[in-house]
N, CA, C and O of each residue as an XYZ file, in Angstrom:
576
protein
N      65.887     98.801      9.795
C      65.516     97.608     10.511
C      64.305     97.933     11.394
O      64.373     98.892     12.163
N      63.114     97.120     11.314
C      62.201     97.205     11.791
C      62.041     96.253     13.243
O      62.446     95.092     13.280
N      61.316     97.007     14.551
C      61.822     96.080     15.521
C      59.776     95.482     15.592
O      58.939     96.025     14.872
N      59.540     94.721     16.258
C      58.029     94.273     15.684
C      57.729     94.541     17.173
O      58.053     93.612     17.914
N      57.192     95.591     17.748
C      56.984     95.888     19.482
C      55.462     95.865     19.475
O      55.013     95.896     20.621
N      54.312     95.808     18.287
C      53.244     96.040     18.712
C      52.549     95.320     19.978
O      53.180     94.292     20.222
N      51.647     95.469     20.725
C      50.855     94.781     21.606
C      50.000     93.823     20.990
O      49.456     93.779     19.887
N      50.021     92.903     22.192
C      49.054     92.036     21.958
C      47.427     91.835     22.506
O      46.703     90.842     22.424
N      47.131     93.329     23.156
C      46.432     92.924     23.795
C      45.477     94.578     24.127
O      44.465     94.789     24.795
N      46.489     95.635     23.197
C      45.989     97.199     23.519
C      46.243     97.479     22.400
O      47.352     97.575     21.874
N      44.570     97.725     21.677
C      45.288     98.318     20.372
C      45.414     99.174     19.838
O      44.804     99.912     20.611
N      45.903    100.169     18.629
C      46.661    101.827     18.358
C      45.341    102.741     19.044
O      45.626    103.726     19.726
N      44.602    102.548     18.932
C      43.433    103.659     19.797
C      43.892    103.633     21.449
O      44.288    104.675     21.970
N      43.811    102.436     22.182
C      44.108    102.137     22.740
C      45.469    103.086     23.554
O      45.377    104.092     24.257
N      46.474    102.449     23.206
C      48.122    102.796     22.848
C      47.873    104.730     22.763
O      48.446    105.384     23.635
N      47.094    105.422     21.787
C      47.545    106.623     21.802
C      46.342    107.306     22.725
O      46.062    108.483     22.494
N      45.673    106.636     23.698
C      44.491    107.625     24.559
C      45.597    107.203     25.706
O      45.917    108.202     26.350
N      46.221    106.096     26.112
C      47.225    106.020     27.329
C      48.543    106.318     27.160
O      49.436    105.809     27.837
N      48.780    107.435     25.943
C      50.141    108.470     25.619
C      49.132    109.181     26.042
O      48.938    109.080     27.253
N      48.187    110.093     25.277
C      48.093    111.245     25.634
C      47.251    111.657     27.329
O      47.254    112.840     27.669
N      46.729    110.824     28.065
C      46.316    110.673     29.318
C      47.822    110.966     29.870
O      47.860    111.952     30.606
N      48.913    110.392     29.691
C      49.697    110.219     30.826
C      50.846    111.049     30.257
O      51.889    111.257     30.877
N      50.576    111.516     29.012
C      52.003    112.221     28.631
C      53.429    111.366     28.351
O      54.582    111.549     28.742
N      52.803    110.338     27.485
C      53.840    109.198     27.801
C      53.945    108.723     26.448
O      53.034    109.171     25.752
N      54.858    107.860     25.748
C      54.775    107.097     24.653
C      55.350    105.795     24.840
O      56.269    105.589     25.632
N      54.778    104.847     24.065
C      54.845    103.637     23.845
C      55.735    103.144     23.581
O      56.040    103.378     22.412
N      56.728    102.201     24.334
C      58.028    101.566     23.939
C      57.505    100.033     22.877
O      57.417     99.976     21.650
N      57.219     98.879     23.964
C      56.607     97.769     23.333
C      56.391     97.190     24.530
O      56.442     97.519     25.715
N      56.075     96.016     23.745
C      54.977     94.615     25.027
C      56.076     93.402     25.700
O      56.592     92.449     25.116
N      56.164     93.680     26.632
C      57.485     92.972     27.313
C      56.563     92.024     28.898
O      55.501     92.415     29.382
N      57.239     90.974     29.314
C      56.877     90.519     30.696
C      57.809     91.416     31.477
O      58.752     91.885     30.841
N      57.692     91.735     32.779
C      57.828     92.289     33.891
C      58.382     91.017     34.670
O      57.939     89.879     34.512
N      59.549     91.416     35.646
C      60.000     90.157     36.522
C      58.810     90.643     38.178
O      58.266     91.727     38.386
N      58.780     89.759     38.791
C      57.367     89.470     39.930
C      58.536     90.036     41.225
O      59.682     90.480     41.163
N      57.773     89.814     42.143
C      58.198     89.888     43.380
C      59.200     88.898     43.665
O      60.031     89.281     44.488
N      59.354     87.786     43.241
C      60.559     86.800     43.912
C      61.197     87.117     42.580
O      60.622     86.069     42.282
N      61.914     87.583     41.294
C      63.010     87.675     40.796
C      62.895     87.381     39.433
O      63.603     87.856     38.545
N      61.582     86.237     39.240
C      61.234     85.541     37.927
C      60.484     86.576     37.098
O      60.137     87.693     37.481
N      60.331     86.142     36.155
C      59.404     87.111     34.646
C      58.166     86.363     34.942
O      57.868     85.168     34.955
N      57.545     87.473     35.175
C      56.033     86.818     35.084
C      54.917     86.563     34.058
O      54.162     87.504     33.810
N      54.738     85.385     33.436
C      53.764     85.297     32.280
C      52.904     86.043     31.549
O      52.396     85.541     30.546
N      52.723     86.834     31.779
C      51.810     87.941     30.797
C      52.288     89.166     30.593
O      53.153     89.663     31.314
N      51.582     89.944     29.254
C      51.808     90.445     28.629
C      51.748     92.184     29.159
O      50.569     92.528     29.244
N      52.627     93.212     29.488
C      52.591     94.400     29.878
C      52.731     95.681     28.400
O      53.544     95.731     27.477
N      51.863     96.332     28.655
C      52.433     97.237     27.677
C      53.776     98.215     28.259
O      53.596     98.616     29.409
N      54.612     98.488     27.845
C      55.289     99.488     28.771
C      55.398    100.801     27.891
O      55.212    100.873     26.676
N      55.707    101.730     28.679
C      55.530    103.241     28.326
C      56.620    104.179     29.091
O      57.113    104.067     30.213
N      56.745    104.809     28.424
C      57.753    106.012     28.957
C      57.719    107.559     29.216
O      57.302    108.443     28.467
N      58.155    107.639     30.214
C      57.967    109.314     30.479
C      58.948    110.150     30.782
O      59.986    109.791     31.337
N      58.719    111.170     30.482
C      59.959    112.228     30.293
C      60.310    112.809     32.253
O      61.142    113.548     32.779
N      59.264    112.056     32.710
C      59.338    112.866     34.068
C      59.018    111.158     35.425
O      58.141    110.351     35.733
N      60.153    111.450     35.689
C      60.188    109.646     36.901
C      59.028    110.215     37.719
O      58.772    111.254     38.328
N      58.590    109.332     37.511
C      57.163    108.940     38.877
C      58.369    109.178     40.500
O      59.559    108.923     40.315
N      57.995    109.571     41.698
C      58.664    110.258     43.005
C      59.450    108.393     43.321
O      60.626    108.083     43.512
N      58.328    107.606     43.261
C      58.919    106.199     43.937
C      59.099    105.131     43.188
O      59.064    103.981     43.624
N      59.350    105.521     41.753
C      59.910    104.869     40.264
C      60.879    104.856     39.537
O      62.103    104.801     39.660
N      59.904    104.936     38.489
C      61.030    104.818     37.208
C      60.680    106.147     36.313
O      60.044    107.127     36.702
N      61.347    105.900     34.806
C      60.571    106.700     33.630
C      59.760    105.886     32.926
O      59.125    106.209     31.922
N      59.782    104.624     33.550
C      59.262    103.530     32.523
C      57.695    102.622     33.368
O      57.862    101.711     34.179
N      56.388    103.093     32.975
C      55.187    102.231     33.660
C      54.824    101.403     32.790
O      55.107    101.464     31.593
N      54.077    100.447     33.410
C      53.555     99.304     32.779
C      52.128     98.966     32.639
O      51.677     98.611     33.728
N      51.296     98.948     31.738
C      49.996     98.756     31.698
C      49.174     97.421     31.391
O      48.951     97.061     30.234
N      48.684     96.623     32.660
C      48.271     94.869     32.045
C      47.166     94.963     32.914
O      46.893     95.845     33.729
N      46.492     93.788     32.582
C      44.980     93.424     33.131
C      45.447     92.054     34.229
O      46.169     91.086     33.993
N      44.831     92.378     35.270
C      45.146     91.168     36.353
C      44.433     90.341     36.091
O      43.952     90.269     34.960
N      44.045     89.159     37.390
C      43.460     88.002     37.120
C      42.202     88.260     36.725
O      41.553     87.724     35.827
N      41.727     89.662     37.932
C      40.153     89.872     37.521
C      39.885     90.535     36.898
O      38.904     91.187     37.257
N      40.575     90.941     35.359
C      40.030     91.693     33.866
C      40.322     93.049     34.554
O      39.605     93.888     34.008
N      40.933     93.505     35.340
C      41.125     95.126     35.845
C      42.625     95.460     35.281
O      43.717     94.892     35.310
N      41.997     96.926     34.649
C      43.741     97.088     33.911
C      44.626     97.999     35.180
O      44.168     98.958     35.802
N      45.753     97.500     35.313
C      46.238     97.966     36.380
C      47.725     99.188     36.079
O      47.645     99.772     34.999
N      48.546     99.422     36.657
C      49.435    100.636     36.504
C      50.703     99.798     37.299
O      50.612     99.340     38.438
N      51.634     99.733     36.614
C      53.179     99.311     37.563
C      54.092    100.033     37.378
O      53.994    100.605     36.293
N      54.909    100.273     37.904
C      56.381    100.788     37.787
C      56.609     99.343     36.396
O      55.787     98.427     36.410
N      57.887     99.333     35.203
C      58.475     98.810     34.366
C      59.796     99.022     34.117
O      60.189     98.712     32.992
N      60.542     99.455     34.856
C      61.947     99.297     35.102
C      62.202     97.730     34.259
O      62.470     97.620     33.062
N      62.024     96.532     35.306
C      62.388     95.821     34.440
C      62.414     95.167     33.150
O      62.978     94.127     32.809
N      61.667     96.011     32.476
C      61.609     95.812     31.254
C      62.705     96.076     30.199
O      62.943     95.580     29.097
N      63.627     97.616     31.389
C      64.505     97.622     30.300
C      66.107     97.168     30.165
O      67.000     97.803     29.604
N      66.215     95.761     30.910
C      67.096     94.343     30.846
C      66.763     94.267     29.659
O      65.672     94.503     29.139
N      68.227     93.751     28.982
C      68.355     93.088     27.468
C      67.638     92.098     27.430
O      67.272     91.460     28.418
N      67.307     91.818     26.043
C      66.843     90.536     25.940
C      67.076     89.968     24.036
O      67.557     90.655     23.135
N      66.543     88.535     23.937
C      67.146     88.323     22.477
C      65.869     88.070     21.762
O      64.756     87.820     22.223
N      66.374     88.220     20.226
C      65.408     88.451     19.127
C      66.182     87.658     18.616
O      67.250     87.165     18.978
N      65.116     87.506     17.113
C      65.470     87.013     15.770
C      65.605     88.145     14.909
O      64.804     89.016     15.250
N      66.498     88.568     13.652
C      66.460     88.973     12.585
C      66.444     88.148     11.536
O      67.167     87.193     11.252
N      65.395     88.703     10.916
C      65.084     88.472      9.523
C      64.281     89.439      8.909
O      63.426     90.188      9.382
N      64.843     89.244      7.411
C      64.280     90.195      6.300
C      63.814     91.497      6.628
O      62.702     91.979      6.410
N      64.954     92.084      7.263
C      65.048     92.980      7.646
C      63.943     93.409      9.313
O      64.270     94.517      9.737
N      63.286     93.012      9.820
C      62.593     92.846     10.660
C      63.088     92.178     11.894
O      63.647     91.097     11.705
N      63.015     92.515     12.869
C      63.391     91.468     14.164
C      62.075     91.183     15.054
O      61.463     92.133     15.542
N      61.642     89.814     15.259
C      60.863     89.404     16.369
C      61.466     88.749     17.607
O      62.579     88.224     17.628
N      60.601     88.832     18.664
C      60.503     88.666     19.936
C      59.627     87.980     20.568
O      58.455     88.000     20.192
N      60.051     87.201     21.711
C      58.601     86.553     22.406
C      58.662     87.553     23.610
O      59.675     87.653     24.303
N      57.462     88.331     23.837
C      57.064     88.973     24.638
C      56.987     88.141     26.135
O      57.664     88.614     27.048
N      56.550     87.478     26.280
C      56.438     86.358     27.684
C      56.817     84.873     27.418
O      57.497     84.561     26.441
N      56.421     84.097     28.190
C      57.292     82.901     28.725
C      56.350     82.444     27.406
O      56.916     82.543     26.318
N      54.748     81.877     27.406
C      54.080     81.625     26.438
C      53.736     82.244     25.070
O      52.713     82.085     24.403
N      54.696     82.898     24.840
C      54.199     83.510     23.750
C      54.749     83.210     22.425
O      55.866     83.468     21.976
N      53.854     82.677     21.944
C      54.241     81.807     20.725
C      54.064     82.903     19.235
O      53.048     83.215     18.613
N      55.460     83.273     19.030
C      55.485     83.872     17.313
C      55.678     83.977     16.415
O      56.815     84.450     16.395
N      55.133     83.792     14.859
C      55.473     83.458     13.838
C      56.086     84.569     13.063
O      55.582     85.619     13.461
N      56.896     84.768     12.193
C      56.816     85.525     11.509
C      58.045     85.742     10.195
O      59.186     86.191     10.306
N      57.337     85.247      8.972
C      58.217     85.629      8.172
C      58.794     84.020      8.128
O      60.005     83.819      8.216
N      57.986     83.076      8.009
C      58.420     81.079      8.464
C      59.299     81.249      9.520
O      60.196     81.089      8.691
N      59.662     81.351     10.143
C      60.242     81.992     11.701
C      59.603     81.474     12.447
O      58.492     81.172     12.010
N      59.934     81.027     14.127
C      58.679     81.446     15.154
C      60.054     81.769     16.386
O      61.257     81.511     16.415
N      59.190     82.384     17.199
C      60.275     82.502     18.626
C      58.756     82.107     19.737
O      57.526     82.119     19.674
N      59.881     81.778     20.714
C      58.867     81.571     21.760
C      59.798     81.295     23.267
O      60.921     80.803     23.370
N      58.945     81.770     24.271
C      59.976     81.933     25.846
C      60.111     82.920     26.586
O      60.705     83.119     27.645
N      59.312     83.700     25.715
C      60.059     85.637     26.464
C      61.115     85.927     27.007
O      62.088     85.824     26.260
N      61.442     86.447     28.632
C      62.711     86.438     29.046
C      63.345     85.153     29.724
O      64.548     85.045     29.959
N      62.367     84.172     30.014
C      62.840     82.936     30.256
C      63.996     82.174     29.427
O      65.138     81.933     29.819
N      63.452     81.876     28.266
C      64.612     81.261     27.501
C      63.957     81.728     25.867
O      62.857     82.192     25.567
N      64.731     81.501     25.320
C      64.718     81.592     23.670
C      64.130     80.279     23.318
O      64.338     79.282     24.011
N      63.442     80.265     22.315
C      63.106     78.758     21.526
C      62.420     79.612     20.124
O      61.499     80.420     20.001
N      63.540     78.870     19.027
C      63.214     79.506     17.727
C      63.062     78.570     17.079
O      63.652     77.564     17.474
N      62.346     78.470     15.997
C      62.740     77.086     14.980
C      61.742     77.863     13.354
O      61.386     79.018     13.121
N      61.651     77.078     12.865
C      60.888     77.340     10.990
C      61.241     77.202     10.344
O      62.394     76.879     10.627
N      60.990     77.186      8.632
C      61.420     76.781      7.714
C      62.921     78.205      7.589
O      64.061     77.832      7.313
N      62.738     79.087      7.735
C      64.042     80.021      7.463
C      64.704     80.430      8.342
O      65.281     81.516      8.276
N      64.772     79.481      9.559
C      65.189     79.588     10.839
C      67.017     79.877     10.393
O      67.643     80.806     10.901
N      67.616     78.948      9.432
C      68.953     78.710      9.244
C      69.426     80.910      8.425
O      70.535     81.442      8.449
N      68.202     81.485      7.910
C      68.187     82.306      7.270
C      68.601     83.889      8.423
O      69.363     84.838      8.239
N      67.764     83.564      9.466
C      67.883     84.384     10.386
C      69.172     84.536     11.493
O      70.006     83.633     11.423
N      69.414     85.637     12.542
C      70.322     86.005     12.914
C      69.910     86.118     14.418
O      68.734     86.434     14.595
N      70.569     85.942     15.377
C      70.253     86.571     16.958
C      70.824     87.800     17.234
O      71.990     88.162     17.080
N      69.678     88.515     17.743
C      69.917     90.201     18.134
C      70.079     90.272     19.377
O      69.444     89.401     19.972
N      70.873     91.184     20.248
C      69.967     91.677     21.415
C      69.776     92.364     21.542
O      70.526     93.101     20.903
N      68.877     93.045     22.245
C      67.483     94.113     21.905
C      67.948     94.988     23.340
O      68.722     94.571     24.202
N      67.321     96.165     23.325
C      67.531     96.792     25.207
C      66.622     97.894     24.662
O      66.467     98.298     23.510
N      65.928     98.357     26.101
C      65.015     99.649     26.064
C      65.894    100.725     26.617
O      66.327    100.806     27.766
N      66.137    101.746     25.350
C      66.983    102.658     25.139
C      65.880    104.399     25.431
O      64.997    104.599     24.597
N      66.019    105.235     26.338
C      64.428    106.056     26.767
C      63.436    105.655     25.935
O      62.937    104.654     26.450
N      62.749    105.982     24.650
C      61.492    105.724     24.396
C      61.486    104.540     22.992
O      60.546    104.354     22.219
N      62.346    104.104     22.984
C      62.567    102.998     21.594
C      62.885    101.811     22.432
O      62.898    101.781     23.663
N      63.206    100.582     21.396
C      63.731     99.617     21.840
C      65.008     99.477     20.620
O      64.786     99.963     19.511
N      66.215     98.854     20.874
C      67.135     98.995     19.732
C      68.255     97.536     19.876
O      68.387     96.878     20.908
N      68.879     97.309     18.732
C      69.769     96.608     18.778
C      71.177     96.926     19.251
O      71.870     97.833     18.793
N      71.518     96.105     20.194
C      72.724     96.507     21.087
C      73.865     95.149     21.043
O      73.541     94.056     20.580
N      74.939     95.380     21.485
C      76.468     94.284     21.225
C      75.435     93.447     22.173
O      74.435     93.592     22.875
N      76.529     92.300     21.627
C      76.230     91.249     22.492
C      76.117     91.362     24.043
O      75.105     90.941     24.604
N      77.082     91.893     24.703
C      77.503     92.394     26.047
C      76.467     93.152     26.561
O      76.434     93.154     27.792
N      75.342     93.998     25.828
C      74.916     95.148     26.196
C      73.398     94.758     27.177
O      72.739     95.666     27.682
């Protein structure tokens, strides 16, 4: 089963100069919850490290703010469950609140806000839930 984590926004050159800079590898592209509690609309890469930052996590986050500057976060919350689609062997995800995805006549869309799925093989597909497990992301019980 294939989980579909690429970025939307950093691409494999990208992704392997900010592993090997930081000694870190690439989980997938998740929203981050903000300062008051909510998921905030855009897109984070998150990454993992074998060694917690002193006033963190194992898990940082890499996104561009309002003014095009790529910035560095702690990503803890990234690794809260969240739900997918399976199909044909593949599972997709909406990365953020707007993020609209097709795949496979499929689409999901909502990120951690809410789910919204629909397509022609919508009746074909299955609901997963997903969790960031150290450097993967994986399918976990319902409960998990």
């Amino acid at each position: 089963m294939k989980i579909l984590t690429e970025s939307s926004w950093i691409n494999p050159d990208g992704i392997k100069l900010i592993e090997e800079k930081m000694n870190a590898t690439y989980v997938f592209e998740s929203c981050l919850k903000n300062r008051n509690g909510g998921w905030a609309n855009m897109p984070v890469a998150v990454f993992y490290t074998e060694t917690a930052h002193p006033q963190g996590s194992n898990y940082f986050g890499v996104y561009t703010n309002i003014d095009g500057k790529t910035m560095i976060t702690d990503a803890i919350t990234a690794t809260e469950p969240f739900d997918g689609l399976l199909i044909d062997n593949e599972i997709i995800y909406s990365r953020y609140r707007h993020d609209f995805r097709e795949h496979n006549n499929i689409f999901v869309d909502g990120g951690r806000d809410y789910l919204k799925c629909g397509g022609d093989r919508i009746g074909e597909s299955t609901m997963v839930r997903l969790k960031v497990i150290g450097d993967h992301v994986e399918v976990v019980a319902k409960d998990g």
